[in-house]
C-alpha positions in Angstrom: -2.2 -11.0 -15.7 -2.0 -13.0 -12.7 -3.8 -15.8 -11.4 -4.0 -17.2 -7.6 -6.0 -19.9 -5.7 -9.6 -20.2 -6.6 -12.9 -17.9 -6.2 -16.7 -17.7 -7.3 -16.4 -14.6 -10.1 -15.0 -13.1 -12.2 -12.9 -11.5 -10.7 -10.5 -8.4 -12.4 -8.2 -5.9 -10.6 -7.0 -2.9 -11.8 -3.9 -0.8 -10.4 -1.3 1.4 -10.8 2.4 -0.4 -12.8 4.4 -2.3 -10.8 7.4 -0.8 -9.1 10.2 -1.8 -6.4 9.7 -5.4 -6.4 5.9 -5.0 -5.6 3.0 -5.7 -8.3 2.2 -1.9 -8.0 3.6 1.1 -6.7 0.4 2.1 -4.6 0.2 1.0 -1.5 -3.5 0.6 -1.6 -3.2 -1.9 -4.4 -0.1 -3.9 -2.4 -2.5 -4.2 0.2 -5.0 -5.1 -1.8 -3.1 -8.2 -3.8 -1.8 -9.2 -0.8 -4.9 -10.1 0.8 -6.1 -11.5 -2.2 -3.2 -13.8 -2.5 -3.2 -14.6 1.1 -6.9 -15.3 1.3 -6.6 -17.5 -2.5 -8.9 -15.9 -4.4 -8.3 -15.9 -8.6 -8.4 -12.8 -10.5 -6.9 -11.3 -13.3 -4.8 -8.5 -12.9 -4.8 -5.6 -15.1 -2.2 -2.6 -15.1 -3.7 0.5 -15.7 -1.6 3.9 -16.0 -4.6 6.2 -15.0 -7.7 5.9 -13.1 -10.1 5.9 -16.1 -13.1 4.1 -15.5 -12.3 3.9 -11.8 -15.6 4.2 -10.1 -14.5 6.5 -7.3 -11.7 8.2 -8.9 -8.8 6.5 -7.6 -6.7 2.9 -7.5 -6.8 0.6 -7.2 -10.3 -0.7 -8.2 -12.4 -3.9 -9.4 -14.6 -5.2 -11.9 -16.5 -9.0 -10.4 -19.1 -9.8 -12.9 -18.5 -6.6 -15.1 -19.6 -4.8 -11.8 -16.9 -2.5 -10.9 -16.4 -1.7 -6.9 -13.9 0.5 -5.9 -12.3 1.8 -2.2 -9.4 -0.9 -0.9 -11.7 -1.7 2.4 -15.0 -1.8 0.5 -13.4 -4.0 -2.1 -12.2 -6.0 0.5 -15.6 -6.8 2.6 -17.1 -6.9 -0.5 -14.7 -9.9 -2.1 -14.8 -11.5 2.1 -19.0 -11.7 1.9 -19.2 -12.6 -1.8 -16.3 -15.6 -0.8 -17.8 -16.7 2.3 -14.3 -15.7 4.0 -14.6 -15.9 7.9 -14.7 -12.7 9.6 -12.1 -13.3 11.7 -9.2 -13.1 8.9 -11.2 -9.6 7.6 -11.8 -8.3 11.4 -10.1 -5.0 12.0 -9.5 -6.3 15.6 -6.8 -9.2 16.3 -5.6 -9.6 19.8 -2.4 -11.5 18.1 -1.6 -8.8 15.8 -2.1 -5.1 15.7 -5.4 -2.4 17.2 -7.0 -0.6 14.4 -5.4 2.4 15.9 -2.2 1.3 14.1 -4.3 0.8 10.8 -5.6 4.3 11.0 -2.3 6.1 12.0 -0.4 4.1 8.7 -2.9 4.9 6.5 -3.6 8.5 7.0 -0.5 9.9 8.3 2.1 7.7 7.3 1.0 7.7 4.1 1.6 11.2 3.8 4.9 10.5 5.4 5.7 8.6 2.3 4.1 10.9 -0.3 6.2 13.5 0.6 9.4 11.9 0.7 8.5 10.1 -2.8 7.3 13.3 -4.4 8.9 16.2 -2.5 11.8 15.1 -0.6 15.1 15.7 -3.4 16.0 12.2 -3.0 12.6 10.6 -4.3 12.2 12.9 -6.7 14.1 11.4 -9.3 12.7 7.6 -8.2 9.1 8.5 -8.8 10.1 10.3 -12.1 11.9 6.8 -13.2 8.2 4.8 -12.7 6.0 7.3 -14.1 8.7 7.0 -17.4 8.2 2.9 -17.2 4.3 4.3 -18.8 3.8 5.3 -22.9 5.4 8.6 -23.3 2.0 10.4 -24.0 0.7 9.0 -20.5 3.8 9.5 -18.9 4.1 13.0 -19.5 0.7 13.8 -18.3 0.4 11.3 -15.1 3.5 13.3 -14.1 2.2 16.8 -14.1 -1.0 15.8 -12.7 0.1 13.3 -10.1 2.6 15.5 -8.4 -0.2 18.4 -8.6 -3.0 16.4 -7.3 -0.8 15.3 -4.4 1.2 17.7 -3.8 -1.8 20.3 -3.3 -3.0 17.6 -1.2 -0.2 17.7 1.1 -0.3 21.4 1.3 -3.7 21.9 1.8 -3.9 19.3 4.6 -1.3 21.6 6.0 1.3 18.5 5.8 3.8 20.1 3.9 4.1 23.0 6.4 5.8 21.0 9.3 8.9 21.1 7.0 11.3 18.4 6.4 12.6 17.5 10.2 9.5 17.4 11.7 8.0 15.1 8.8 11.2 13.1 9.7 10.6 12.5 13.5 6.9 11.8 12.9 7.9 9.2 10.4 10.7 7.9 13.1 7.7 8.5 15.8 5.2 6.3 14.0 7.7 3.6 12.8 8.6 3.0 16.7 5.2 2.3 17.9 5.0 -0.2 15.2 8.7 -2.0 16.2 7.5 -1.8 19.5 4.0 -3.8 18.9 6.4 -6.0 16.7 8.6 -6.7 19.7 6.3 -6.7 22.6 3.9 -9.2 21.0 7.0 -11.0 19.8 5.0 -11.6 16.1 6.7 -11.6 12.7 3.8 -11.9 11.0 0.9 -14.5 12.2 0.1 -17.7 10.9 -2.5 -15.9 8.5 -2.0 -11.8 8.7 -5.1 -9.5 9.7 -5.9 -7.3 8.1 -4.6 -4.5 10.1 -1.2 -6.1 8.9 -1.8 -5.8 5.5 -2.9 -2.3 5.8 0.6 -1.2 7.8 2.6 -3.9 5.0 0.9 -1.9 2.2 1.8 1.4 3.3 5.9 0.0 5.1 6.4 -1.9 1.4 7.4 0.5 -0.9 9.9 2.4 1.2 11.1 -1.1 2.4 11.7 -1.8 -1.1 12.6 1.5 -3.2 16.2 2.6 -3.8 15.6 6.6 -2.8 17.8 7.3 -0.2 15.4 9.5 1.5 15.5 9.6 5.5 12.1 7.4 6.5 13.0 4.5 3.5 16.5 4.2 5.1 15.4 4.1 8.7 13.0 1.5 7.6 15.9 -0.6 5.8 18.2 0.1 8.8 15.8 -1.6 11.1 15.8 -5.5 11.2 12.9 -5.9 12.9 10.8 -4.1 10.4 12.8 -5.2 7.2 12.2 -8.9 8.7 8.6 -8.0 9.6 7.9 -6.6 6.0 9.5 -9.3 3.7 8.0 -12.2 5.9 4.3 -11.1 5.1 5.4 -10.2 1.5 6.8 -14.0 1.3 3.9 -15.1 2.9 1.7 -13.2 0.5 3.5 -14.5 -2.7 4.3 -11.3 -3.9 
């Protein structure tokens, strides 16, 4: 259980376990605990191997006042009104950081980018099997089975999985170049207080930034300066 900075409620936060130096190995939840953190809000964190009493199903989610919320962004606005937080650190828009484009394209395709190479790709295999064994045996063995289903049906049915290996490869290169190149051309390492179009690409860049798979996107990522410099300077700046 963790506590940060100060708040109004009662504030609890459930996620997945904590994995690769982060607080949890979804990068919904890094996102989420880094905003939190950033912005100085309290709560209480709570690990929690499944998504029981999630109210929509998935992690992370939030209980304020016993009243559970759930979705990172509704979560968010919902903490940012309830906290008085300006809309300018919550605003989706920040002519000194990044468009919302870049939000979007992390979120929904690079995220698959980084499903796939943690539970298809051979070399993340064995990395996602080593956190799901962190859990009680009982859990483990079934968050296994029915994690890699749920998402791997996912990624076929999206018609992900089809493009095959190389061309997951070059849109994962594709997408991480655009982001070095807003990096560079807006010469920012991170502002002063990070939108939260930052946090959103930091949740989803974390994890391969940080795991030890060797698959081909996570050692790009670790090969470029600019985004392993760019990544642990909001994570230092988000205490995490």
């Amino acid at each position: 259980m963790v506590s940060n900075g100060v708040t109004m409620s009662d504030l609890t936060v459930f996620t997945y376990p904590p994995a690769w130096r982060l607080p949890s190995a979804c990068p919904f939840a890094v996102k989420l605990l880094a905003w939190l953190n950033l912005n100085g809000l309290s709560y209480c964190h709570v690990v929690h191997d499944t998504v029981e009493g999630a109210p929509t199903g998935s992690s992370p989610w939030i209980e304020v006042d016993g009243v559970p919320v759930g979705e990172t962004d509704e979560i968010i606005a919902f903490l940012a009104d309830l906290n008085n937080i300006p809309a300018s650190r919550n605003a989706d828009v920040d002519q000194h950081a990044f468009t919302p484009g870049l939000k979007r394209t992390f979120e929904e395709q690079f995220h698959k980018v980084m499903e796939y190479e943690m539970l298809i790709h051979p070399l993340g295999i064995p990395g996602f099997e080593a956190v799901i064994a962190r859990q009680p045996a009982a859990i483990a063995a079934v968050q296994k089975d029915r994690l890699r289903h749920r998402l791997r049906n996912y990624l076929d049915d999206c018609g992900f999985t089809g493009l095959g290996p190389k061309k997951i490869e070059a849109l994962g290169r594709t997408i991480l170049g655009r982001l070095v190149d807003v990096i560079e051309r807006q010469q920012i390492i991170g502002g002063a207080h990070p939108s939260i179009v930052e946090l959103s690409v930091f949740g989803q860049l974390a994890p391969l930034r940080n795991w030890p798979m060797r698959t081909p996107i996570a050692e790009h990522v670790k090969s470029s300066t600019v985004l392993c410099r760019w990544c642990d300077t909001i994570q230092e700046r988000c205490r995490m």
